[in-house]
VEXSE-494108 format. One record per residue: residue in three letters; x, y, z of N, C-alpha, C, O in turn. Coordinates in steps of 0.2 Angstrom, whole numbers, plus 5000, padded with zeros to 4 digits. Atoms other than C-alpha are relative to their C-alpha. Layout:
ALAXYZXYZXYZXYZ
...
This chain:
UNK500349994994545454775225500450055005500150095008
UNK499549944999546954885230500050055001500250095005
UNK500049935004546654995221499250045004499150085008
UNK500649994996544855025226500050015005499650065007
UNK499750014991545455005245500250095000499950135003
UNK499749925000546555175241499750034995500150074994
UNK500549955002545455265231499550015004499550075004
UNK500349984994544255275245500150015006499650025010
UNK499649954995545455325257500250044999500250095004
UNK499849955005546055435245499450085001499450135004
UNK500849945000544155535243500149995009500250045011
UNK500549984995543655495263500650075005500450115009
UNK499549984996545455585268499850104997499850165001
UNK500349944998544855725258499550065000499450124999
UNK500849954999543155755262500050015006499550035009
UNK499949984995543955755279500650074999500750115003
UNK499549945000545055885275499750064997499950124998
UNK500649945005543655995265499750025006499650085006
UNK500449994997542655965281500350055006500250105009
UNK499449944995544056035293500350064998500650095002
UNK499649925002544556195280499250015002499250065006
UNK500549964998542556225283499750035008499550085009
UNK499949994994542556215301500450055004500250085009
UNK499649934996543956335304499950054993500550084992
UNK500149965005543356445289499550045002499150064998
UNK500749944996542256555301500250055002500850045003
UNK500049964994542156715310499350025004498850005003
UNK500549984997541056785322499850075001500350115002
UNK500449954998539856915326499350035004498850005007
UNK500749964995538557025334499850064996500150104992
UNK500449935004537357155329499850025007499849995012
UNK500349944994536657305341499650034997499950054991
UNK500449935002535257425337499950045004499550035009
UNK500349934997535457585343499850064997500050115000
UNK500149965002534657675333499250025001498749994998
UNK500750004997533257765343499450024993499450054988
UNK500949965005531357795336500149964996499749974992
UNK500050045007531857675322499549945002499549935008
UNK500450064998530757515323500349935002500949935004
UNK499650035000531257355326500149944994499849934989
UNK499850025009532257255312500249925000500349895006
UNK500250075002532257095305500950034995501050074991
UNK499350025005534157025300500049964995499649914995
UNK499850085007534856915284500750014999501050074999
UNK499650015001536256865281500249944992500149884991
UNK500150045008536556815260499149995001498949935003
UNK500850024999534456835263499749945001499249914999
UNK500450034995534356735276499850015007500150055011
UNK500149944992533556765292500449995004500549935003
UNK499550024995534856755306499650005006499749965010
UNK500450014991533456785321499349994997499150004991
UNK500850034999531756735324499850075000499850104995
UNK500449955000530856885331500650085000501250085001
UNK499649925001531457095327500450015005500349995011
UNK499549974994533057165336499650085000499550124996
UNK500449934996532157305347500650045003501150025005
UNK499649964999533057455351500350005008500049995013
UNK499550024994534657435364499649935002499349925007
UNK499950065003534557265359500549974997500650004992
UNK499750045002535857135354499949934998499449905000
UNK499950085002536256955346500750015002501150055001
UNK499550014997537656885355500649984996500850044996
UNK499550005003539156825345499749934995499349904998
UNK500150065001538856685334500349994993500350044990
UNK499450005003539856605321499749994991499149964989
UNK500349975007539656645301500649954995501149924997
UNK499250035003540756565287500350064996500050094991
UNK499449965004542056665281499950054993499650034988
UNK500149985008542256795266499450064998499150105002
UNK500649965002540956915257499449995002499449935002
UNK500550034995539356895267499550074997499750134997
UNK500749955001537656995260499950045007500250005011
UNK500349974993537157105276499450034998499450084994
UNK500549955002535357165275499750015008499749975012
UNK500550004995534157235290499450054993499550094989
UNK500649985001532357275286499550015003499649965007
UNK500449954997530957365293499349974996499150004991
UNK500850025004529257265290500049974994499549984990
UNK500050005008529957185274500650034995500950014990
UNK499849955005530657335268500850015002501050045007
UNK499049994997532957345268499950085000499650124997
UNK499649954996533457475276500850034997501150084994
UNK499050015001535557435275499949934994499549884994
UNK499850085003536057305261500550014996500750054991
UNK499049974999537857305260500149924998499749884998
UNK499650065000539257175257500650005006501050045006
UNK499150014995540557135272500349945001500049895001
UNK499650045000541957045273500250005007500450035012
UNK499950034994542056915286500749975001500749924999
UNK499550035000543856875289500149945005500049935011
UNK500250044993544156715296500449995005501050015005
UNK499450014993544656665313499850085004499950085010
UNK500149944996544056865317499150015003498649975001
UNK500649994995542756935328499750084999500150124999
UNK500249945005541557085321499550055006499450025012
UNK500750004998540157175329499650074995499950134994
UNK500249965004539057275319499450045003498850015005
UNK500349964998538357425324499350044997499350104995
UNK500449955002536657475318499750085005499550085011
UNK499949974997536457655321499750074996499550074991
UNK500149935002535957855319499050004999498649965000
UNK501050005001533957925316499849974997500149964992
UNK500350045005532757825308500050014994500049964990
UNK500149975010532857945290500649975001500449944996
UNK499349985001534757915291500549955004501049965007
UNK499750074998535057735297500949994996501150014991
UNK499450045004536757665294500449955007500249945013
UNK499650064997538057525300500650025001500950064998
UNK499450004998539457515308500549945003500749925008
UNK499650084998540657365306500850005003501350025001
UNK499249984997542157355318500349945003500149915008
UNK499750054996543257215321500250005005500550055007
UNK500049994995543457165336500749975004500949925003
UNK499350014997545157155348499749985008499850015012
UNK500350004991544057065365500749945003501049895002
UNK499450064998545456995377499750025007499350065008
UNK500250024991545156955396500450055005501050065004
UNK499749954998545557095408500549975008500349925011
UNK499650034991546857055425499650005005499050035004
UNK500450024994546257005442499950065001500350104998
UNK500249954998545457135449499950064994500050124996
UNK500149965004545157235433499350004993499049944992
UNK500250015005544057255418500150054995500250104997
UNK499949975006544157315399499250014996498949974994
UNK500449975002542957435393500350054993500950074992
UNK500049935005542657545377499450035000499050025004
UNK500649944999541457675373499850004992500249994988
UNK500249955005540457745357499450035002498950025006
UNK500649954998539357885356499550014992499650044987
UNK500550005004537657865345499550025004499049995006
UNK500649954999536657995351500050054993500550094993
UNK500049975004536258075336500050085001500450124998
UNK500149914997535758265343500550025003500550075006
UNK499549964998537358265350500749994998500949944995
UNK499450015004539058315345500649955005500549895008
UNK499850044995540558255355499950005008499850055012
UNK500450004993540258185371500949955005501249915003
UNK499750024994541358145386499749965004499249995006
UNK500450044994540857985399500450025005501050025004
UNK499750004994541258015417499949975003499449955001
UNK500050044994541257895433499850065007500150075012
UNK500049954993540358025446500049965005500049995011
UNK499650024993540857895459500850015004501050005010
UNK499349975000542557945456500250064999500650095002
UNK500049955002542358085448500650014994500950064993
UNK499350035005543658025434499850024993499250044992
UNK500249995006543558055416500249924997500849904998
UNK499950065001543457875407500349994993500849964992
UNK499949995007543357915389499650094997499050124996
UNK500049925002543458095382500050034992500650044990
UNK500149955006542958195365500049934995500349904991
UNK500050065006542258055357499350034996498850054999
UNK500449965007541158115340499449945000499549885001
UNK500550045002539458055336500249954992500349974987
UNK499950065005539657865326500850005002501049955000
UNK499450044998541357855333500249965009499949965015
UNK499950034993542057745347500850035004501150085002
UNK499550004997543557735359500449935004500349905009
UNK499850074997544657585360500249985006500550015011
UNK500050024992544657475375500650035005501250045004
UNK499849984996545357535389499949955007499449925008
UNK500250024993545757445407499850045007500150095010
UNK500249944992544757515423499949945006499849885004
UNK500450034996544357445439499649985000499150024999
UNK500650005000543257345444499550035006499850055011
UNK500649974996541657405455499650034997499450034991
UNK500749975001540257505455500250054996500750084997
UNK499749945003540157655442499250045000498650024999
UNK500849955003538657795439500450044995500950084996
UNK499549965006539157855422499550075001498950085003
UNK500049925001539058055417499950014990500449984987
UNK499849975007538758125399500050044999499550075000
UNK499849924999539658285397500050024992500349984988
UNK499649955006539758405380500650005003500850025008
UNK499249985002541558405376500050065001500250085006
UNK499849925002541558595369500050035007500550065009
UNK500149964996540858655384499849985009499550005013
UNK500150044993540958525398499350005004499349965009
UNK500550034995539058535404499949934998500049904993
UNK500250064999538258395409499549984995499350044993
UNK500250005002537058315398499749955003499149955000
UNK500250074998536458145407500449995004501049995003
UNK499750024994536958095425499449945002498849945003
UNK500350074999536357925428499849995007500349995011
UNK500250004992535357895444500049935005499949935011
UNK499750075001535857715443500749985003501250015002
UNK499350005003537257615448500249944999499949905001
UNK499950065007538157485435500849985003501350025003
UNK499450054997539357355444500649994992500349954988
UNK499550045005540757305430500549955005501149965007
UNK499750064996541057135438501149984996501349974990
UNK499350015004543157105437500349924997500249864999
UNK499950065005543957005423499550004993499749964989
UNK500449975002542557065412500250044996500750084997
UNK499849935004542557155396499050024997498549984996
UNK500749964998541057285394500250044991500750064989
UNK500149955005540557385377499450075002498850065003
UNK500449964996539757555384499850054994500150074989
UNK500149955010538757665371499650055005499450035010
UNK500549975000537757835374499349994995499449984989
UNK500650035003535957805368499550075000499550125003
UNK500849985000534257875363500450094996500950104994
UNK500049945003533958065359500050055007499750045012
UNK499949964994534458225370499350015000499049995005
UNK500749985002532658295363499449974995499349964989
UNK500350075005531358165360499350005003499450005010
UNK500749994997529458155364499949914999499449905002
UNK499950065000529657955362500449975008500750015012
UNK499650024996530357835375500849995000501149985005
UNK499150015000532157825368500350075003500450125000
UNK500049944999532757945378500850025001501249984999
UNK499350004999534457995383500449945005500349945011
UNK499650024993535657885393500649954999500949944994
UNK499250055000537157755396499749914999499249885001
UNK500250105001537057555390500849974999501249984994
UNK499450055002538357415393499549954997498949954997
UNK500250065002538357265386500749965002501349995003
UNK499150024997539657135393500149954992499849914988
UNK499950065008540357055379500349935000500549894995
UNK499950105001540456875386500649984999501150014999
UNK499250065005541856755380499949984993499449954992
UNK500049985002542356775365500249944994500349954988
């Protein structure tokens, strides 16, 4: 009877122990579509659906937690894959994955993520620039008149940086030749303590709605 007693303490100790390596054997993630004029896409992850209804352009899913390791990635379009890749989720980390570029010439963008909590009175922003018809682009603050982030290439970003917080109307400027290309008529509070992912969007020249301009996303608690 002993025996039996510790043999089934034995297994319960570790199908507890199984169920806490599965528990902490996650990462998390978010997806973005910014990829103007493309339609909108239906996610899977190892071909399952991750969302109910299509992610619509300058559109997100908020963080949520995946298990660990080699993970299928697919988006599709009515059905039809688009991206169908393999990423490595490492665990305990935090991803966000960028769909991104013109409809003929979709692709992804997978960037692990460093989100930490900005000081009193501050908040931590980055930038990327996915306006496909343009080359590199500079964001400005014309409330300041400040330069935020500078000579950043289409499909690439700019690691976070600390700004104040308040009110901002972002600017996008040509690098090469410093004209203006998009002055936002808008203006976009970045509440302090706060961290913000800011992208350029749409097309400079485009007979559709996606049109040029500035988009945050605050990126929550992490």
């Amino acid at each position: 009877m002993k025996r039996v007693i510790l043999l089934l303490s034995f297994i319960a100790l570790l199908s507890a122990c199984d169920k806490t390596e599965v528990q902490d054997s996650t990462a998390r993630f978010m997806v973005v579509h910014t990829s103007p004029e493309t339609p909108d896409m239906e996610l899977f992850i190892d071909d399952k659906p991750i969302i109910i209804n299509p992610l619509t352009f300058t559109n997100n899913i908020f963080y949520r937690e995946i298990l660990s390791g080699v993970r299928r990635f697919k988006v599709a379009i009515s059905g039809n894959p688009i991206i169908d890749t393999a990423l490595n989720f490492e665990r305990n980390k935090g991803y966000t994955i960028f769909v991104y570029d013109e409809p003929i010439n979709v692709k992804i963008k997978f960037e692990e993520e460093q989100v930490q909590a900005a000081q009193s009175g501050k908040c931590r922003v980055r930038f990327y620039q996915f306006v496909p018809d343009a080359d590199s682009l500079d964001l400005i603050d014309l409330q300041s008149n400040t330069n935020i982030f500078t000579n950043t290439n289409f499909g690439s970003g700019q690691d976070w940086k600390v700004v104040d917080a308040g009110v901002y109307r972002f600017q996008l400027k040509n690098t090469a030749n410093g004209t203006s290309i998009y002055d936002d008529w808008r203006n976009d509070t970045l509440e302090a303590g706060k961290v913000y992912t800011i992208f350029s969007k749409g097309f400079i020249n485009t007979s559709s709605d996606d049109s040029l301009g500035v988009w945050l996303i605050s990126n929550g608690e992490f």
